[in-house]
C-alpha positions in Angstrom: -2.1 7.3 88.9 -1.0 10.6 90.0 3.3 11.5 89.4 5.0 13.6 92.0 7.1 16.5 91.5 9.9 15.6 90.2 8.5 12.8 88.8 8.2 12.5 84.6 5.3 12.5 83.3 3.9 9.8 80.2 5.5 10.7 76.7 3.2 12.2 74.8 1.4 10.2 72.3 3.3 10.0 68.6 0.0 9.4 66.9 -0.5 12.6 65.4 3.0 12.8 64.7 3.2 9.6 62.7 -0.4 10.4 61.0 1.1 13.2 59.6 4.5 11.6 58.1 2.1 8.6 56.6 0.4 11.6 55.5 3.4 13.2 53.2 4.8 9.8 52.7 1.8 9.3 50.9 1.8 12.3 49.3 5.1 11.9 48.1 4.5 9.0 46.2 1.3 10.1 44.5 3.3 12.9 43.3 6.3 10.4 42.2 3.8 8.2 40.9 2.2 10.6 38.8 5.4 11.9 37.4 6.2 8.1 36.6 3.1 7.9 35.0 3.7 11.0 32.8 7.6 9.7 32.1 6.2 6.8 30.9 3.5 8.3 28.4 6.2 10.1 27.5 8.5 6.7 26.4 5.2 5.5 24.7 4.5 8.7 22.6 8.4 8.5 21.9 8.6 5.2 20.5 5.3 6.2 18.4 7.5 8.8 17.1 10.4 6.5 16.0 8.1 4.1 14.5 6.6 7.2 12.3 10.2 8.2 11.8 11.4 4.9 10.6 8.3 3.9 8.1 9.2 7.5 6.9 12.6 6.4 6.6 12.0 3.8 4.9 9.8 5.2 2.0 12.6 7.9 1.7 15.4 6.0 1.6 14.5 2.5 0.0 13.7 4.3 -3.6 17.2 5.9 -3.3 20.0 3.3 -2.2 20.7 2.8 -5.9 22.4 6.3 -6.0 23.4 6.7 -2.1 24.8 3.6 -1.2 28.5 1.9 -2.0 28.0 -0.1 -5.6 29.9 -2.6 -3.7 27.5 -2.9 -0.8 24.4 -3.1 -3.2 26.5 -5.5 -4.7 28.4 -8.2 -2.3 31.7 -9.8 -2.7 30.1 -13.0 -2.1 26.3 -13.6 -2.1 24.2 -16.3 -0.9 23.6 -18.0 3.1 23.6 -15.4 5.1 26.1 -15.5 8.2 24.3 -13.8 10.8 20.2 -12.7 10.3 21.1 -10.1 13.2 23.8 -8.4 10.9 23.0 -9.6 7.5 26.7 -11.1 6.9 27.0 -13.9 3.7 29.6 -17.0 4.7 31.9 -17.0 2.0 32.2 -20.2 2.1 28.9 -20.8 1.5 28.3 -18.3 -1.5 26.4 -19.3 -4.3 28.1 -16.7 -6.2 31.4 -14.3 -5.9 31.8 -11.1 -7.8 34.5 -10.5 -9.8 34.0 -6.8 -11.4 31.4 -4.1 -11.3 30.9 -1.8 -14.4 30.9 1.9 -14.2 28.5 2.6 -16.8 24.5 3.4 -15.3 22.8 3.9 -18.7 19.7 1.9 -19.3 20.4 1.0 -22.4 24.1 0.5 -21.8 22.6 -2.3 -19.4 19.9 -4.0 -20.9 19.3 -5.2 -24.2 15.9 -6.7 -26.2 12.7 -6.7 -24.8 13.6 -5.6 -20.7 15.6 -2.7 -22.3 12.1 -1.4 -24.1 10.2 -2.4 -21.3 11.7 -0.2 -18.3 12.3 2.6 -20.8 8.6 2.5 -21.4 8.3 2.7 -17.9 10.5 5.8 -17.5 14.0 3.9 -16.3 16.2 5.7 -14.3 19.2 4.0 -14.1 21.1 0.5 -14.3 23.3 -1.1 -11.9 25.8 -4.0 -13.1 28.4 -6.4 -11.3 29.6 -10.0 -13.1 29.7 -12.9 -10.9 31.1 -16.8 -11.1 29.6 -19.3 -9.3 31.9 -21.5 -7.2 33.0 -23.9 -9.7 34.0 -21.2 -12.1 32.1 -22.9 -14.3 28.9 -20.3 -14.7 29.6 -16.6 -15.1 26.5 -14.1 -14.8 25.8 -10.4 -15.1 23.3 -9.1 -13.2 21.3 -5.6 -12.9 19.5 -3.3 -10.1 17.3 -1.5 -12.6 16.0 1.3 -11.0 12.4 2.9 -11.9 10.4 5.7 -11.1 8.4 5.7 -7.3 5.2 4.5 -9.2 6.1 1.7 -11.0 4.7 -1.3 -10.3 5.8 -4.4 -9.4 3.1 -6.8 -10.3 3.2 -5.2 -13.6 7.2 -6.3 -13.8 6.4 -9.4 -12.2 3.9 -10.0 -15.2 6.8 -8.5 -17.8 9.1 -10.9 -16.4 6.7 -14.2 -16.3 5.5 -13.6 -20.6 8.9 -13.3 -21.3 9.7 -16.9 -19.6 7.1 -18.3 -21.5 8.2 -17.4 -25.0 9.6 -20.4 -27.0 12.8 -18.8 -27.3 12.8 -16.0 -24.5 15.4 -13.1 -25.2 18.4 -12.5 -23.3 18.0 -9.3 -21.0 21.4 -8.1 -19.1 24.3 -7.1 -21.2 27.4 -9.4 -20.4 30.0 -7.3 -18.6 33.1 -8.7 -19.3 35.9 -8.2 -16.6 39.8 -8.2 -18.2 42.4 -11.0 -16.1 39.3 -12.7 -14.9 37.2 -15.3 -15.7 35.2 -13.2 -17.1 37.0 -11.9 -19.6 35.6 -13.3 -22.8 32.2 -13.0 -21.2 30.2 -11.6 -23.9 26.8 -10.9 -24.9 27.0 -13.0 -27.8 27.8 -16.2 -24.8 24.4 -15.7 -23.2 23.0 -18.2 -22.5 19.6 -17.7 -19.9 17.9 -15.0 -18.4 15.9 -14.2 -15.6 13.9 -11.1 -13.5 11.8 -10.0 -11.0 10.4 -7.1 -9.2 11.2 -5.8 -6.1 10.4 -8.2 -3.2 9.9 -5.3 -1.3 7.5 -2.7 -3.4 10.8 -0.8 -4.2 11.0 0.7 -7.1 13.6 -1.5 -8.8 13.9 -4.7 -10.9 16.4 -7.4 -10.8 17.5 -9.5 -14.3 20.4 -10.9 -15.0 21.9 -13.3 -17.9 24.0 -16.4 -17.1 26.4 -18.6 -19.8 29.3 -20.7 -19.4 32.9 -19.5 -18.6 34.3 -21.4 -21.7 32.0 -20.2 -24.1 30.2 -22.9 -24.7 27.0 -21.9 -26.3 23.1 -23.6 -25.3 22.3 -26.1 -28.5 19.0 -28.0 -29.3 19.1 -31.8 -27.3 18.6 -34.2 -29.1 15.1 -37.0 -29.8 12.7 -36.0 -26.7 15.0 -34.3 -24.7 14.6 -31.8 -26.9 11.0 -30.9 -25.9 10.1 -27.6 -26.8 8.2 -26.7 -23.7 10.5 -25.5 -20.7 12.9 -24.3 -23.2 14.1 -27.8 -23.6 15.1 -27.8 -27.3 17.5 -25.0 -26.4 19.0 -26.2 -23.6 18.3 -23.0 -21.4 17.1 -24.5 -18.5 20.4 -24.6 -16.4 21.2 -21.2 -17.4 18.2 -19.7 -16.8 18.2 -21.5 -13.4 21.7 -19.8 -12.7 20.5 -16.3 -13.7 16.9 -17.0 -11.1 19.3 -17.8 -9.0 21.3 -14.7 -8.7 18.3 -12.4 -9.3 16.8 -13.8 -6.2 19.7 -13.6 -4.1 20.7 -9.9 -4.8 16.6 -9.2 -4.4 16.8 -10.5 -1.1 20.3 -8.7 -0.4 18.7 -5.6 -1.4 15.8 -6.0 0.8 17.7 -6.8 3.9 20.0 -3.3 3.2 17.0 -1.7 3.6 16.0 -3.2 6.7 19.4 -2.6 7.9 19.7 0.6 6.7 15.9 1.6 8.5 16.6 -0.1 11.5 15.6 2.1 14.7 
C-alpha cells in the first residue's frame, strides 16, 4: 500500500533497538554475576581464614587461661547443670557445689601434697590454682586445683598417674585443704582429708584437675566394720563417698574449663 503526502508512514521496526538492550542487559548481569561470583569466593576464603584464626586461637590461648583469665571465672561461684549450653551459665539452684574462698598462693608445692605434688614437679609444673567449695548440704567441703603443666605434657600419661594412684590400698590425699576463716570451711584442714581424685585435661590442655574432699565437721574416714570393710574399693577405709565428692568436683571444673575455652575461641 502506497501513503500519500502528508500521510505517516509505518513506525520503524524496534527490533534492532530491543536486540541491542537484551544485548547489554545481558551483559550487565554477566558482569554482576561475575562480580557475585568473586564476592562470594571472597566470603569462602574469609571464613577459611577465621577458622585458621580460631584453631590458632585456641592453641594460643587454651594453655594460658590459668594466668589471663579472672581466678573467679576459672573458678565459678556455683558449679554444676549448666543454665544455658548457648552461654555456658550454671543454675544456682542446681549446683552441685558453691565456692566459698579462693587462695592466693600459685606454688606447686604450696598446692599439692604426696605423690601428685612429685608427680607434676617431675613433669616441670608451672603453677597451681585453688578455690574451697561445700556442697549443698554443707555437709562436704572440698579443695580443688587447676594444675597447670608445660605445652607437652601429656594427658594420657596423667590420666595413667591419676588411675595407679586410685588403685593403691590406701591412696594418698593430693590437694592441700584451703581453709576459708567465718566459713564453713574454716577448720578445713589437711589433716580432715578424707578422698581424692584427678584427671587430665578433657581437652588436651595442658592442665590437671585433683581435688580432696572431707566432712565439714571433721569427722575423719574409719575402717567399717565385718565385710563392709572389704579392702577392695577402699572399703575398709571408708573413702568411697569422699573420693566420690572430690571425682565429682574434678569433673565438673574440667568440664567448666573446657567450655571457657570454647567460649573464649568462639568466632
Amino acid at each position: 500500500m502506497q501513503h500519500g503526502p502528508g500521510m505517516p508512514g509505518p513506525p520503524p521496526a524496534p527490533a534492532a533497538r530491543s536486540n541491542t538492550a537484551r544485548s547489554c542487559f545481558t551483559a550487565f548481569l554477566a558482569v554482576v554475576g561475575a562480580l557475585g561470583l568473586l564476592g562470594g569466593g571472597g566470603l569462602v576464603a574469609h571464613a577459611y581464614s577465621n577458622a585458621g584464626q580460631v584453631t590458632a586461637n585456641r592453641s594460643a590461648y587454651g594453655p594460658t587461661m590459668w594466668q589471663n583469665e579472672p581466678v573467679d571465672k576459672l573458678f565459678p561461684a556455683a558449679i554444676g547443670a549448666t543454665k544455658e549450653t548457648r552461654t555456658y551459665g550454671i543454675d544456682p539452684t542446681h549446683a552441685q557445689w558453691h565456692r566459698i574462698g579462693i587462695s592466693r598462693q600459685t606454688g606447686c608445692e604450696q598446692g599439692l601434697s604426696g605423690a601428685t605434688a612429685a608427680q607434676v614437679k617431675k613433669l616441670g609444673c608451672k603453677g597451681v590454682l585453688r578455690a574451697t567449695y561445700v556442697d549443698p548440704t554443707g555437709n562436704t567441703v572440698a579443695t580443688v586445683a587447676l594444675i597447670a603443666l608445660p605445652k607437652d605434657t601429656s594427658s594420657e600419661e596423667m590420666n595413667a598417674f591419676f588411675s595407679d594412684e586410685r588403685d593403691k590400698d590406701n591412696p594418698p590425699q593430693s590437694v592441700k585443704a584451703y581453709a576459708v576463716p567465718g566459713s564453713l570451711a574454716a577448720k578445713w584442714s589437711d589433716a580432715r582429708r578424707n578422698g581424692s581424685a584427678g584427671a587430665a585435661s578433657s581437652s588436651d590442655l595442658p592442665y590437671a584437675f585433683a581435688a580432696s574432699a572431707g566432712a565439714v565437721d571433721g569427722r575423719k574416714a574409719g575402717r567399717l566394720p565385718g565385710e563392709f570393710g572389704d579392702s577392695s574399693d577402699h572399703g575398709e577405709q571408708d573413702r568411697v563417698p569422699w573420693e566420690g565428692a572430690a571425682n565429682s568436683l574434678v569433673t565438673l571444673l574440667n568440664l567448666h574449663v573446657t567450655d571457657l575455652l570454647d567460649e573464649g575461641t568462639r568466632a
